[in-house]
DRENDO-1510 file (C-alpha; in Angstrom, 1 decimal, always signed):
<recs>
REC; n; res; u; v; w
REC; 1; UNK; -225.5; -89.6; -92.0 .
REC; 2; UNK; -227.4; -86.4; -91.4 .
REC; 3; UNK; -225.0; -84.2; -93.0 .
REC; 4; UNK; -223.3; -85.6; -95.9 .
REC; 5; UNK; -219.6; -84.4; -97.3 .
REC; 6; UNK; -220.7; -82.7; -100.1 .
REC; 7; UNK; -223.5; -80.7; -98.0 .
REC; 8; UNK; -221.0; -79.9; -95.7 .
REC; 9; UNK; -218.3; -78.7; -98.2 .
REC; 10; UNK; -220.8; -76.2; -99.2 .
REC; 11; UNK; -221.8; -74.7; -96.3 .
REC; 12; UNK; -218.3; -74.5; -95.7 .
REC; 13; UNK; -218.3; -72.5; -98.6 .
REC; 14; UNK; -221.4; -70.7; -97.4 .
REC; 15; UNK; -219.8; -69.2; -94.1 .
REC; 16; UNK; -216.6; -68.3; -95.9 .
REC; 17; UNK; -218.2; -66.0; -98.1 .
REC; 18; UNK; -220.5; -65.2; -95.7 .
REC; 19; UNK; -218.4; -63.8; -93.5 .
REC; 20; UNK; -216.2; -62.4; -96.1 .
REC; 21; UNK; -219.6; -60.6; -97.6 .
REC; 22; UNK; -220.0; -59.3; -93.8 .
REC; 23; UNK; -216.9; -57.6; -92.7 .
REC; 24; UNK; -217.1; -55.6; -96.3 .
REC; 25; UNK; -220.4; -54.1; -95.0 .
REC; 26; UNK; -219.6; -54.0; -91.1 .
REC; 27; UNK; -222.3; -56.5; -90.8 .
REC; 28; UNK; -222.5; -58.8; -87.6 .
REC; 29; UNK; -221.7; -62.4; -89.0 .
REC; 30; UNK; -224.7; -64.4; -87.3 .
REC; 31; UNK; -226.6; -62.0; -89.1 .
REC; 32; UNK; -225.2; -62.6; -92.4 .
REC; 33; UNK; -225.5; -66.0; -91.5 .
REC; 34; UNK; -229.1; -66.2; -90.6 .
REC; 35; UNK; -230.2; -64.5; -93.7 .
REC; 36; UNK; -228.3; -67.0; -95.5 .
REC; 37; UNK; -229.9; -69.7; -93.7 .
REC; 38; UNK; -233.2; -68.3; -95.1 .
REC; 39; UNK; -232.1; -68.2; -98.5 .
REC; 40; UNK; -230.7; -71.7; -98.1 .
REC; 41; UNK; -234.2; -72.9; -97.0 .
REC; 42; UNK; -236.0; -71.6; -100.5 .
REC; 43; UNK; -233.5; -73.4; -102.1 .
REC; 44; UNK; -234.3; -76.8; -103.9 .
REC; 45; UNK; -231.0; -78.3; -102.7 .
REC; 46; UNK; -232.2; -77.9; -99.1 .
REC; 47; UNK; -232.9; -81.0; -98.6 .
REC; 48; UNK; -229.6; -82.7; -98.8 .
REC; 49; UNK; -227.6; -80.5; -96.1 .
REC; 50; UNK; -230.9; -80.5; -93.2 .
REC; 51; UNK; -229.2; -79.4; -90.1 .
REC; 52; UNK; -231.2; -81.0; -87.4 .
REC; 53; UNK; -232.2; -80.7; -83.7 .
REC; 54; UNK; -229.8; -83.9; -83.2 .
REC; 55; UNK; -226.8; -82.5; -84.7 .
REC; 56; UNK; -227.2; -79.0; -83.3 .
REC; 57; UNK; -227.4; -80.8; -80.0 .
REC; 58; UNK; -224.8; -84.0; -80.4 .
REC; 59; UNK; -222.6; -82.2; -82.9 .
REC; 60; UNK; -222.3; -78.8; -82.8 .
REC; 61; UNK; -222.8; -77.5; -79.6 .
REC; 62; UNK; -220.1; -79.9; -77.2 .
REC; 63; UNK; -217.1; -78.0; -78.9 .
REC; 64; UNK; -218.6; -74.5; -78.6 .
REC; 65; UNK; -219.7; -74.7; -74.9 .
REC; 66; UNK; -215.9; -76.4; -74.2 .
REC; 67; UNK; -214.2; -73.8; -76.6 .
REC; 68; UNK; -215.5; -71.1; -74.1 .
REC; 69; UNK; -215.3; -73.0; -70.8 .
REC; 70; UNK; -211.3; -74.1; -72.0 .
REC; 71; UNK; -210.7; -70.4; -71.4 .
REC; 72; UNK; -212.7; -68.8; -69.0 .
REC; 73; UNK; -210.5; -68.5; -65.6 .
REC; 74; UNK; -211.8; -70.3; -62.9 .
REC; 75; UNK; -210.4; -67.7; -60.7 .
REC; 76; UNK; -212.3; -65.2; -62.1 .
REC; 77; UNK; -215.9; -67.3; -62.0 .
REC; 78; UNK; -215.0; -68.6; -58.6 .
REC; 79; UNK; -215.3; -64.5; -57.3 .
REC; 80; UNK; -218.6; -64.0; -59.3 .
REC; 81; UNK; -220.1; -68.0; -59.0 .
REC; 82; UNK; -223.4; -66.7; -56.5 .
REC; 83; UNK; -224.3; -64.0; -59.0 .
REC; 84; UNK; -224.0; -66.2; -62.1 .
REC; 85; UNK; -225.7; -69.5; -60.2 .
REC; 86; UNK; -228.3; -67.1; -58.7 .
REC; 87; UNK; -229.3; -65.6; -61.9 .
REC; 88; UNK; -229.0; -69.1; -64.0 .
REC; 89; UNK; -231.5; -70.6; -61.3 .
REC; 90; UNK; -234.1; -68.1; -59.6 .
REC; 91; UNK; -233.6; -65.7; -62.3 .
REC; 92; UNK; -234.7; -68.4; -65.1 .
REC; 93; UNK; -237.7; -69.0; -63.0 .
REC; 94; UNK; -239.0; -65.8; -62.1 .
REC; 95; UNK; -238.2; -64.8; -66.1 .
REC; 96; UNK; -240.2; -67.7; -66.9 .
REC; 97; UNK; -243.0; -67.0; -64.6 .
REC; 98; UNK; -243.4; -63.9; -66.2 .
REC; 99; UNK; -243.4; -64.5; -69.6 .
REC; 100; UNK; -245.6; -67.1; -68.7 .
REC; 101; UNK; -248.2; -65.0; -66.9 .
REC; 102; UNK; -248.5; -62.6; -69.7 .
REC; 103; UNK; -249.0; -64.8; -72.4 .
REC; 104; UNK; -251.8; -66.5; -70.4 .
REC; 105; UNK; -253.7; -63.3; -69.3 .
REC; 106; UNK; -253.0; -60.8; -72.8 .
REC; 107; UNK; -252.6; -64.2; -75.2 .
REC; 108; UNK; -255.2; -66.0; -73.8 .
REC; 109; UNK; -253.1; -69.3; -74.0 .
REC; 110; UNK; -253.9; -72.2; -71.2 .
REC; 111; UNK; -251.5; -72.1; -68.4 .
REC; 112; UNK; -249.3; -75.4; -69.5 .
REC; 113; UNK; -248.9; -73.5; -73.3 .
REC; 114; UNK; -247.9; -70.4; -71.4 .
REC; 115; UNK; -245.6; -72.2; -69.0 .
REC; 116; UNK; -243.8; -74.4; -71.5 .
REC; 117; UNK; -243.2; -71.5; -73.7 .
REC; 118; UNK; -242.0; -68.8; -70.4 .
REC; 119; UNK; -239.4; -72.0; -69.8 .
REC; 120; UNK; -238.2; -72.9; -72.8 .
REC; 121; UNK; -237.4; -68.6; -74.0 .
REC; 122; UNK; -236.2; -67.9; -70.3 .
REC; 123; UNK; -232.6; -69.0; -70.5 .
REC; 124; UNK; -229.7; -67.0; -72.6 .
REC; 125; UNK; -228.6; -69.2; -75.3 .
REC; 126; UNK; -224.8; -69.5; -74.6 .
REC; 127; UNK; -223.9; -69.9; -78.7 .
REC; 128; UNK; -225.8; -66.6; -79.7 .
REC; 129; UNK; -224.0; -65.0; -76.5 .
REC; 130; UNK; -220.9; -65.8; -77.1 .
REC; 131; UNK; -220.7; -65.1; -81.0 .
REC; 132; UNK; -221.9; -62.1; -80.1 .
REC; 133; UNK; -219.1; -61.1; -77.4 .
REC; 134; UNK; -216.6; -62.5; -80.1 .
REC; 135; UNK; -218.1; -59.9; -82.5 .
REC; 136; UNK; -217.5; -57.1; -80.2 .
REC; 137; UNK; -214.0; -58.2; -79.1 .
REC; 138; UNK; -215.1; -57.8; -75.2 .
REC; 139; UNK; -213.7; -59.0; -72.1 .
REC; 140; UNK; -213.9; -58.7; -68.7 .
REC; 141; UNK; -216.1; -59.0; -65.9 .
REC; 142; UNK; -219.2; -58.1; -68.1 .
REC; 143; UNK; -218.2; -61.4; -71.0 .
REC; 144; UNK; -218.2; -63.8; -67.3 .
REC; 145; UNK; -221.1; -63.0; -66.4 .
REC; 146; UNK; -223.4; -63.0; -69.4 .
REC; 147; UNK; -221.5; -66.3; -70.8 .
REC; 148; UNK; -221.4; -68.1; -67.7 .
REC; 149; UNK; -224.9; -67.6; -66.8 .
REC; 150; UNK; -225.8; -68.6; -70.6 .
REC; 151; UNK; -224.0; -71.6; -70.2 .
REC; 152; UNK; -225.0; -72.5; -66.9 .
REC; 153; UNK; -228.7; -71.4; -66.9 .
REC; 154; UNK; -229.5; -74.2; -69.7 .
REC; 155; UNK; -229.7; -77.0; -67.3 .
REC; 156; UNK; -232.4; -74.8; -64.9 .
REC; 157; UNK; -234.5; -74.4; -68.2 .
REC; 158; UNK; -234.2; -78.0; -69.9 .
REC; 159; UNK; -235.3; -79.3; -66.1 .
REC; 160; UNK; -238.2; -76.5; -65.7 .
REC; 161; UNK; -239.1; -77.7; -69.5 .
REC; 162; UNK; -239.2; -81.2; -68.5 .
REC; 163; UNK; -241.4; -80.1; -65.5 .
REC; 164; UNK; -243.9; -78.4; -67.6 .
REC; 165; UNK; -244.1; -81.6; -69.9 .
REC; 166; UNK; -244.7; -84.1; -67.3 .
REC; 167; UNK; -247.8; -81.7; -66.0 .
REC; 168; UNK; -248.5; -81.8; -69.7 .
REC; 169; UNK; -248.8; -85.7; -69.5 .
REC; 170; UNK; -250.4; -86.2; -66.3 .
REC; 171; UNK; -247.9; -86.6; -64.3 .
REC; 172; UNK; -247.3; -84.5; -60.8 .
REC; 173; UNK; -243.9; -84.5; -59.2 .
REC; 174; UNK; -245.2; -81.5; -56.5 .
REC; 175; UNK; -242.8; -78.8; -55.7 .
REC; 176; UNK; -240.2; -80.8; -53.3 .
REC; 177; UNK; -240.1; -83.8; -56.5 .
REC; 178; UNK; -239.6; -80.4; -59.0 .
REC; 179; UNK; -236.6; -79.2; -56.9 .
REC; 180; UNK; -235.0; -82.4; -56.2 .
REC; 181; UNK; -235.0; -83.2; -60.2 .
REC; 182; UNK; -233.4; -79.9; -60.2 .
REC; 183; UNK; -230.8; -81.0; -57.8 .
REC; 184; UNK; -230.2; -84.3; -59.5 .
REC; 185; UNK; -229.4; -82.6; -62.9 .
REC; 186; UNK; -227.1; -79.8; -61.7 .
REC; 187; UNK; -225.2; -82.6; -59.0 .
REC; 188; UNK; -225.5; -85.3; -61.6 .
REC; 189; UNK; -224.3; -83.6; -64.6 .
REC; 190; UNK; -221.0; -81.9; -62.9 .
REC; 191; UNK; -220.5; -85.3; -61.7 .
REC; 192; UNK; -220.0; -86.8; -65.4 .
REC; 193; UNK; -217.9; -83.5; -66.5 .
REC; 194; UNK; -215.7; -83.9; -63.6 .
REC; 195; UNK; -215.6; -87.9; -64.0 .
REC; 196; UNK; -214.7; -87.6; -68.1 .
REC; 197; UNK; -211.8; -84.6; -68.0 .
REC; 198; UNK; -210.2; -86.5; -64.7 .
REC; 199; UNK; -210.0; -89.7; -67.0 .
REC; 200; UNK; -208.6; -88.0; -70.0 .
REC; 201; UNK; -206.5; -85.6; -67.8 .
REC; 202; UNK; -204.8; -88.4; -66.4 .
REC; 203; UNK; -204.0; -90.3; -69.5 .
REC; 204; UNK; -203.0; -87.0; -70.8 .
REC; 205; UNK; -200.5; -86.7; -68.2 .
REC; 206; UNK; -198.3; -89.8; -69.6 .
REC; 207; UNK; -197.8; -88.2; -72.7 .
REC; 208; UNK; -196.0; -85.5; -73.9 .
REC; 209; UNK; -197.5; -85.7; -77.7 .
REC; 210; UNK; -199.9; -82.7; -78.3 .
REC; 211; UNK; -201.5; -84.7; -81.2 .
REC; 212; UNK; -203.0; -87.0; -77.9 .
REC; 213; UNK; -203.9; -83.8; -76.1 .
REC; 214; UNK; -205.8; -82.9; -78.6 .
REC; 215; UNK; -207.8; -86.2; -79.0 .
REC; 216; UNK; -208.3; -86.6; -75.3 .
REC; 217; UNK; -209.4; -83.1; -75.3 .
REC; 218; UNK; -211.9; -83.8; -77.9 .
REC; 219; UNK; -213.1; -87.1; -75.7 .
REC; 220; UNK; -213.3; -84.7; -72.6 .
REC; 221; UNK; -215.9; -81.9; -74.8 .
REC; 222; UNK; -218.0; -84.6; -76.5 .
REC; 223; UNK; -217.7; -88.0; -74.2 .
REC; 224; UNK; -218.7; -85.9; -71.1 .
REC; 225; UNK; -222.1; -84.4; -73.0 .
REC; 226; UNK; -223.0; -88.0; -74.5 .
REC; 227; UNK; -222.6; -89.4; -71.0 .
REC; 228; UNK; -224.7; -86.6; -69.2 .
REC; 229; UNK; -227.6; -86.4; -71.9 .
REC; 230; UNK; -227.3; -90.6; -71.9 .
REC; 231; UNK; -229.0; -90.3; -68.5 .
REC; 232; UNK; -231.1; -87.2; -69.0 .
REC; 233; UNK; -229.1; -84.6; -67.4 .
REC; 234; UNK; -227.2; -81.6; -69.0 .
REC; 235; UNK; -224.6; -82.1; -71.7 .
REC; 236; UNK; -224.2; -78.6; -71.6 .
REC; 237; UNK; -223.1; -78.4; -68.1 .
REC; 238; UNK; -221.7; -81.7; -68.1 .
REC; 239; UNK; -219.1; -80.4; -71.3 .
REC; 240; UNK; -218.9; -76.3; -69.2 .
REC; 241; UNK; -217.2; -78.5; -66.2 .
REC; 242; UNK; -215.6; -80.6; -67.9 .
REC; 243; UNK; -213.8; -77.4; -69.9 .
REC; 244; UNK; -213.1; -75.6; -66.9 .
REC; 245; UNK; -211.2; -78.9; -65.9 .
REC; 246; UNK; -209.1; -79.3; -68.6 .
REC; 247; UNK; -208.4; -75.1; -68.9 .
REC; 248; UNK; -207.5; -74.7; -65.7 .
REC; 249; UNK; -205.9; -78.0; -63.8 .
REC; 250; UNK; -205.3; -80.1; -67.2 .
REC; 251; UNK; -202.9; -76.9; -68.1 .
REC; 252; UNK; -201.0; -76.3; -65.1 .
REC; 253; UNK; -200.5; -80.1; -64.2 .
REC; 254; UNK; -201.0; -82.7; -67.2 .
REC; 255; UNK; -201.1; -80.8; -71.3 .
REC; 256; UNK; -197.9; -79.7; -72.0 .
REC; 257; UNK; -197.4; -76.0; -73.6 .
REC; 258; UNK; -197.5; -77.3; -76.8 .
REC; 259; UNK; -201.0; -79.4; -76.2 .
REC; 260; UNK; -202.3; -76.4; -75.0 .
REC; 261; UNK; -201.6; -74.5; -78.3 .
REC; 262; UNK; -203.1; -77.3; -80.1 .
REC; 263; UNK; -206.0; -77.6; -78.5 .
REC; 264; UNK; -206.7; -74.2; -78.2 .
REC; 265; UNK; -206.4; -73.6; -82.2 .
REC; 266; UNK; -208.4; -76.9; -82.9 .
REC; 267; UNK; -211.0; -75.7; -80.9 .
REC; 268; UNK; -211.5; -72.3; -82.1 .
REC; 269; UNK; -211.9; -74.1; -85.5 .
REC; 270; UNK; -213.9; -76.2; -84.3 .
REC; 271; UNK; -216.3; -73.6; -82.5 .
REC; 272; UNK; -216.4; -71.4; -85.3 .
REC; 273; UNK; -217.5; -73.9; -87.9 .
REC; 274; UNK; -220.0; -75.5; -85.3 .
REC; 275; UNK; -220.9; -71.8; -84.8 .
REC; 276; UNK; -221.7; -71.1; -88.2 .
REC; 277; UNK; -223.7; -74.1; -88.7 .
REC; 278; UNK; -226.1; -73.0; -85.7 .
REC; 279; UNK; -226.7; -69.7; -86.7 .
REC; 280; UNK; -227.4; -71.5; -90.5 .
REC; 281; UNK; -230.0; -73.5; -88.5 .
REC; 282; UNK; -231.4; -70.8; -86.8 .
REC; 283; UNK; -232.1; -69.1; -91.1 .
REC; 284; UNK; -233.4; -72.6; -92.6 .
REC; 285; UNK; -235.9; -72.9; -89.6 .
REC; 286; UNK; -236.9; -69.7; -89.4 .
REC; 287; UNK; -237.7; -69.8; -93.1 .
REC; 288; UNK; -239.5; -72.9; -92.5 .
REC; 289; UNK; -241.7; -71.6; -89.6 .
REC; 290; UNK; -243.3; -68.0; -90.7 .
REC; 291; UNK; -244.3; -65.8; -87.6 .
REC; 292; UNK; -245.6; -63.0; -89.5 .
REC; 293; UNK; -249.1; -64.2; -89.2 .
REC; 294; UNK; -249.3; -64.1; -85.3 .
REC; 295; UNK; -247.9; -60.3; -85.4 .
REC; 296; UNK; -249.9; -59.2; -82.1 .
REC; 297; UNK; -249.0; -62.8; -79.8 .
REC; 298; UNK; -245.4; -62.0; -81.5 .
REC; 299; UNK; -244.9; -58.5; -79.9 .
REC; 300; UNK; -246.6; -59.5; -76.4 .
REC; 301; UNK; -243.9; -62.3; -76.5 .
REC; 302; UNK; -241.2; -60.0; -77.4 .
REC; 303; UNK; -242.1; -56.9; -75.2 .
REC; 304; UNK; -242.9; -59.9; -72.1 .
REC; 305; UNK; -239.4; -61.4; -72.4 .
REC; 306; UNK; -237.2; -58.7; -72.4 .
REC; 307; UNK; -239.3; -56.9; -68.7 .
REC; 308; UNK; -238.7; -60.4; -67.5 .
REC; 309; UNK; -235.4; -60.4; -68.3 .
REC; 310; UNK; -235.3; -56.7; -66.4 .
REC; 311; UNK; -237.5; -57.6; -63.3 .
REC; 312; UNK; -234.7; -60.8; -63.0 .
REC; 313; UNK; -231.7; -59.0; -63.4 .
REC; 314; UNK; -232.5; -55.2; -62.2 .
REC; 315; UNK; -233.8; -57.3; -58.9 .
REC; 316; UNK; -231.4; -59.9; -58.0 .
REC; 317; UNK; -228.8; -57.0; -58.5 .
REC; 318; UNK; -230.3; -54.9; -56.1 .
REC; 319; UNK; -230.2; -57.6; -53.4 .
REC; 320; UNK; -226.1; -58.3; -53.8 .
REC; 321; UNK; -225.4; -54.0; -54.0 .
REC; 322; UNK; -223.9; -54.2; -50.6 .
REC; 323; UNK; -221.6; -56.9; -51.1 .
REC; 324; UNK; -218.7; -57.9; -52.9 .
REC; 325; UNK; -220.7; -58.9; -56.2 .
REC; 326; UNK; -222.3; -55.5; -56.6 .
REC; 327; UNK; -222.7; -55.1; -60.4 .
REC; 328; UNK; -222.8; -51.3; -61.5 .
REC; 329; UNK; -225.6; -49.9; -63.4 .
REC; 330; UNK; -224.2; -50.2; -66.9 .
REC; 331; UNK; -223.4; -54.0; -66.8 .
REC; 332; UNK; -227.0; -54.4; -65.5 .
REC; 333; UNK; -228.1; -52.5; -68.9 .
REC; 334; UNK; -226.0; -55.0; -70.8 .
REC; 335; UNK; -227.0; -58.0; -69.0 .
REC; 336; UNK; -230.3; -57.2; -70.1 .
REC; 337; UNK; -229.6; -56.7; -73.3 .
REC; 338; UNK; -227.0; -58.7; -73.9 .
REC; 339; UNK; -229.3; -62.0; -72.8 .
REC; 340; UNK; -230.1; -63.5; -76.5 .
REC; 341; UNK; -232.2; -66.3; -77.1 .
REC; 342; UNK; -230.8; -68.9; -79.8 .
REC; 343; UNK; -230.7; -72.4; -80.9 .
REC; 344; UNK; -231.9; -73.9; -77.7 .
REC; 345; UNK; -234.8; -72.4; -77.0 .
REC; 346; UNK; -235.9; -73.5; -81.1 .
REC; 347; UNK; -234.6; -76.7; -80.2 .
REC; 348; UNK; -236.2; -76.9; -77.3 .
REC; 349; UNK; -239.7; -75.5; -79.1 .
REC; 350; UNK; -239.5; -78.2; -82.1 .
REC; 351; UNK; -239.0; -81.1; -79.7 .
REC; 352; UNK; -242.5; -80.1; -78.0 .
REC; 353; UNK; -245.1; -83.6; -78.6 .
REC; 354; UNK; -246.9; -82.9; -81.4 .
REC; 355; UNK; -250.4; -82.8; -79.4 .
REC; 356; UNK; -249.3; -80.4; -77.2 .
REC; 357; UNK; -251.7; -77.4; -77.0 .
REC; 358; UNK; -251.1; -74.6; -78.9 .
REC; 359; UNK; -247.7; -76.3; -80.7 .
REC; 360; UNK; -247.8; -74.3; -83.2 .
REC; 361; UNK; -248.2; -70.8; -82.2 .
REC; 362; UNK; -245.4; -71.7; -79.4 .
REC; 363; UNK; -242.6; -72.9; -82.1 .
REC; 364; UNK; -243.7; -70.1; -84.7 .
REC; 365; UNK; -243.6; -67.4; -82.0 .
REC; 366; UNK; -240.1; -69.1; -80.0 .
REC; 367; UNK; -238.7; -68.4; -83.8 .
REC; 368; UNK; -240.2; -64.7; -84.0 .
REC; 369; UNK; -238.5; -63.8; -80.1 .
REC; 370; UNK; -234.9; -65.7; -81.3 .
REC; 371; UNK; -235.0; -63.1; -84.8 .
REC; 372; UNK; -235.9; -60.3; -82.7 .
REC; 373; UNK; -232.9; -61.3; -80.6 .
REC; 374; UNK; -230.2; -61.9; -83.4 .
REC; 375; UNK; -231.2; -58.8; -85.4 .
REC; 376; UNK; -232.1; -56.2; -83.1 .
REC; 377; UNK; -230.0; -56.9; -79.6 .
REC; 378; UNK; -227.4; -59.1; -81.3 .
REC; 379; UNK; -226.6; -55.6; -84.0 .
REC; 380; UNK; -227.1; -53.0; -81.6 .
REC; 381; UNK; -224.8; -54.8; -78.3 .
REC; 382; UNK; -221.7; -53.5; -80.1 .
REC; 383; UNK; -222.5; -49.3; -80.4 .
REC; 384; UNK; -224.0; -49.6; -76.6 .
REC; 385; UNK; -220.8; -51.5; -76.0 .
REC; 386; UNK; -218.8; -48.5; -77.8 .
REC; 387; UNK; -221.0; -45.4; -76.6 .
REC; 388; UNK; -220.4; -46.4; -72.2 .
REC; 389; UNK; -221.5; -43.5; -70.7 .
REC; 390; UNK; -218.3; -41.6; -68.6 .
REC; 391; UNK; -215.5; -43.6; -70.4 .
REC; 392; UNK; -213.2; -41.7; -73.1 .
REC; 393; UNK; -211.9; -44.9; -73.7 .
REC; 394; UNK; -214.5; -47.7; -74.2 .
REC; 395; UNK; -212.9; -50.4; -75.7 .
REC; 396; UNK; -209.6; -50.7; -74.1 .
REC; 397; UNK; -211.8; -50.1; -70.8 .
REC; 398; UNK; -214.0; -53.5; -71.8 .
REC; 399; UNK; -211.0; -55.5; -73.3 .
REC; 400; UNK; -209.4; -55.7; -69.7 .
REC; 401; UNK; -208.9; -58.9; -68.0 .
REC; 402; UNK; -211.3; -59.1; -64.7 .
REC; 403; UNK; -208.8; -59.8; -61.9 .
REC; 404; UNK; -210.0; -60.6; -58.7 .
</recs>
């Protein structure tokens, strides 16, 4: 095993006091969390609890990405589904493009280093947006769009990624074999979310016990991520459609009030233990890859991600202002601020070959943009949430349910 008992009875420990330690001093818990994921990693005992690329990806993440899609309202995406699939798709690309183009002209890196790098940091990180959006208690139409597009904009990265590698290799699918992969993934993984929640849907439907609900629920987040990363597609969107099956027709036509209670609090347990183990991983790598050497590429990278993330979202909200999607100014601010880079863009960074060009410098300065995100936008979303300008009543105004 990866993660033995004992290691993970201590980290259980870990986040318990870590988040005691943060609420005393009204400090945002992945931050708490990441520090202590730092201190972890000068510890000699690190090397009995290592928490991997593999069980951040098979472990940890299925439960939080079906945690979040179990209750977001399908009626509600439905109304806003071109913005978000817009801005998860052409957005990642032009983001990438960007960041790309700037590292290659001010960094001087070859244009398959810049490339892989713009891909992997382009897409929001759906764990590090939705703790954050926990933090802050927010709802409405702002918390759809920024956590659907972090979930959904994963699979246009990981395929643009996969892109850049083959290049990397040799290899030259052209533009048409580039967008049909695309195709493929997105098609291909909402095929094996839809295929694993109908079958444990239905069996859920001949059973009134909520203990079953529960375990077919648990089949539904994990068996439809295994099945869609077993032939290359997205688990993550696999396990987001397979969620928004179960929390929207499993509820009305097969779990039973009761199962719904269950799974619902098994879940939330489950997401924020798998939470805190990410942003752990996020400290103990961070730790173990220094940035503070590469200061100059680090604030090129930083300054080149966040006007690409501008350009993408100031401009494909311009083109929807005279419909019904328009997005006012503010929730533009926040959607630019509020996209945070996490766990999959590292993961993404430390599963680069190891004679890729310029390996290093990419993973070390991936790290540097992901702490810039966590400590900086993840601690100051929560005042800009609080201070909306022309709104005597902030919070209550964000905590209200976005009916259609």
């Amino acid at each position: 095993m990866e993660l033995n008992l004992n290691a993970f009875a201590f980290l259980l420990i870990v986040t318990a006091v870590v988040a005691i330690v943060a609420t005393r001093l009204r400090l945002p818990y992945s931050v708490g969390l990441v520090l202590a994921g730092v201190a972890l990693a000068s510890l000699p005992l690190h090397a009995n609890f290592p928490i991997t690329q593999r069980l951040l990806f098979l472990v940890l993440l299925p439960p939080l990405v079906f945690e979040t899609a179990y209750h977001m309202s399908w009626r509600a995406l439905r109304r806003d589904l071109p913005m978000v699939l817009i801005l998860a798709t052409v957005g990642v690309a032009i983001a990438a493009l960007i960041t790309a183009a700037g590292m290659h002209w001010l960094v001087k890196w070859s244009w398959i280093s810049a490339l892989a790098f713009g891909m992997l940091i382009a897409a929001t990180d759906p764990v590090s947006v939705i703790a954050a959006f926990k933090e802050a208690k927010v709802g409405g139409r702002l918390e759809l769009l920024l956590v659907a597009e972090s979930l959904f904009n994963d699979g246009t990265a990981a395929v643009g990624f996969s892109v850049v590698l083959l290049h990397a290799s040799g290899q030259d699918l052209g533009h048409f074999g580039a967008f049909g992969a695309t195709v493929v993934v997105i098609m291909g993984s909402v095929l094996c979310g839809l295929l694993v929640s109908g079958a444990a849907l239905l069996l859920a439907k001949h059973t009134p016990d909520h203990l079953l609900h529960v375990t077919l629920a648990t089949v539904a987040a994990y068996g439809s991520f295994l099945l869609a990363e077993n032939f290359q597609l997205s688990g993550v969107l696999a396990t987001l459609v397979s969620g928004l099956a179960c929390g929207n027709i499993g509820v009305l036509s097969a779990l039973t009030p009761r199962g719904n209670e269950a799974i619902s609090a098994v879940f939330e347990f489950m997401a924020f233990v798998a939470n805190s183990l990410v942003f752990l991983f996020i400290g103990v790598q961070c730790a173990a890859h220094p940035f503070w050497t590469l200061l100059m590429p680090v604030v090129v990278a930083i300054v080149l991600v966040v006007l690409g993330r501008a350009a993408t979202v100031y401009g494909i909200c311009a083109l929807f202002t005279p419909s019904p999607w328009q997005v006012e100014r503010w929730h533009q601010h926040m959607l630019v601020w509020g996209g945070l880079r996490g766990a999959l863009a590292l993961a993404l960074a430390l599963g680069l070959p190891t004679t890729f060009p310029d390996r290093d410098e990419i993973i070390a300065i991936a790290f540097a943009v992901v702490a810039f995100s966590i400590f900086v936008q993840g601690t100051t979303m929560m005042p800009l949430l609080r201070h909306r300008p022309g709104s005597s009543d902030n919070q209550k105004t964000l905590r209200q349910p976005y009916n259609e």
